[in-house]
C-alpha angles and dihedrals in degrees: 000000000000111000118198112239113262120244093261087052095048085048094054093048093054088045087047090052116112091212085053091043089054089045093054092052092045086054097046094051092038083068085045107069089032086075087042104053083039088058104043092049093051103035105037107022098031095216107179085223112025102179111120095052095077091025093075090027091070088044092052093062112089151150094293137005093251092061090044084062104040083045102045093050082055098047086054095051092038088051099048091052083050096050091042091052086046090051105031101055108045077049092061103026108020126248119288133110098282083059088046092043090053083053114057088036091051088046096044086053089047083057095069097064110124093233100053091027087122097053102021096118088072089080107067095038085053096054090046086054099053108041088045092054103031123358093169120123101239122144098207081054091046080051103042076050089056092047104049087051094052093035086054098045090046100052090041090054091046099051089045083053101044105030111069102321107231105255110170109159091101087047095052089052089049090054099052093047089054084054087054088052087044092057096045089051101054094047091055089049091055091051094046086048098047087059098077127029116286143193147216099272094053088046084054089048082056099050092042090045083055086043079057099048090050088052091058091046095055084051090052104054082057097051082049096056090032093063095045085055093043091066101064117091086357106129086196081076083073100067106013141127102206109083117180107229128214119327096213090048087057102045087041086058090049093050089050093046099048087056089053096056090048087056087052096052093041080055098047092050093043088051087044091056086050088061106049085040090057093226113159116221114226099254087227097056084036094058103038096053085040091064098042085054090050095060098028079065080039093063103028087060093055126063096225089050105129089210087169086061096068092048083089083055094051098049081050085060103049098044081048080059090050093055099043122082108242135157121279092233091067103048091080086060100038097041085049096044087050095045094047085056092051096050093044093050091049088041104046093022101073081038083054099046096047083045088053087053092062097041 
């Protein structure tokens, strides 16, 4: 029977997994340029109230070194209109919260502009900043401002450029693999599972094991996108290894996947109404689906696996049927089950061949 993974497995999972690992990383060397840029804006340029420099510092460094441009040109940007909102109004109205007030609604509204959307939001913290620190008008304070923001975009893009360059295309193909393991898992445990009788709770460990599988998938699409975009400016594409395929070719293995895991939901659900509806399978037709599930899973799982190869069994399976005498009321089932397999193995096999050729 299907047991669901204890806290500590569940915890080790999430700390094995290559989009965690990656997380971990961006934080540590987020931190990173936020000394840095602190540093650097005390110690060398000697600003009275260095904040924004690793402020902004800690918002440059992304998921690739292409992001960590395109958002910290934003952020300057972002972070100028911001200063100049926080100096030019008390200048014209006084300081007080109406001023305050103009501020922040006129900077929420800058936000919105297509260019800076990303980083809009810059604009209007800025401002608060800087009106609740230091509202004078006083032009040494507007450039210290200036010089924290570009100090701090400057030091998080080059961390993100000089400490360990985000390279993620490995990573993405690791992932997608892990979703192929995943799936042929799942579909061994079922087996496993439809031998013997079975109940509603192990039919809910199924569907949330499929929940699961969709999860990874939407994370996956992002890896995948993640590491094409991590190739560009990134001087580790010179001399390594890691070399992002095909895009087509990705986003074709995810479409098929994501099919293959709705067949295997469509299956778990159909097996689940059998069983409130107290419907006995035949124990030849029982055993022998059970054990092409098992190595469809088998060879789904494992990266030599020829999955095409047992479509010839399936159809075997389902002309024996035609020519057994069975109860109307199981044909529905039978006929769907068979079908599903048929579709998982035509979906995920041409996916698991192509996934062989690069092992």
């Amino acid at each position: 029977m299907t047991t669901s993974p204890s806290a500590w497995q569940r915890l080790t999972e999430t700390l094995n997994r290559p989009t965690t690992q990656a997380d971990l990383l961006q934080i540590l060397k987020s931190v990173l340029a936020a000394m840095i840029a602190w540093l650097l804006a005390v110690n060398v340029f000697e600003l009275a109230q260095p904040f924004l420099a690793p402020w902004t510092a800690l918002m440059t460094v992304h998921a690739t070194i292409h992001r960590s441009l395109s958002r910290g040109m934003q952020i300057v940007l972002a972070t100028l209109l911001g200063v100049g909102l926080a100096y030019g109004f008390p200048f014209f109205f006084g300081m007080g919260v109406g001023t305050l007030g103009m501020v922040l609604l006129i900077g929420l509204l800058l936000s919105r502009i297509g260019y800076i959307r990303d980083e809009g939001i810059v604009v209007a913290t800025t401002a608060l900043f800087v009106l609740t620190t230091n509202w004078r008008v006083d032009e040494t304070m507007l450039l210290d401002r200036v010089l924290d923001t570009l100090a701090g975009v400057v030091i998080g893009v080059l961390v993100n450029v000089l400490v360990v360059p985000p390279l993620n295309t490995q990573m993405a193909e690791q992932y997608v693999e892990g979703i192929d393991r995943g799936l042929g898992r799942l579909l061994m445990d079922l087996a496993e599972d439809a031998r013997r009788p079975w109940t509603d709770e192990d039919s809910s460990v199924w569907v949330d094991r499929t929940r699961k599988l969709d999860d990874d998938l939407d994370n996956a699409w992002e890896l995948v996108r993640e590491a094409q975009e991590s190739v560009r400016w990134n001087p580790r594409r010179r001399w390594s290894q890691e070399a992002i395929g095909d895009p087509a070719e990705y986003e074709l293995t995810l479409v098929r996947l994501e099919e293959g895991i709705a067949q295997t939901r469509s299956m778990v659900r159909l097996i689940h109404e059998s069983t409130v509806d107290a419907v006995e399978w035949d124990d030849y037709f029982a055993e022998r689906w059970c054990d092409l599930l098992e190595e469809v899973g088998r060879r789904i799982s494992e990266p030599e696996g020829d999955l095409a190869a047992l479509t010839d069994e399936v159809r075997a399976l389902a002309k024996e049927l035609a020519e057994r005498r069975m109860s109307d009321v199981l044909w529905p089932i039978y006929g769907t089950l068979v079908s599903a397999l048929l579709n998982i193995i035509r979906i995920v096999g041409n996916e698991a061949g192509s996934r062989a050729a690069r092992a």
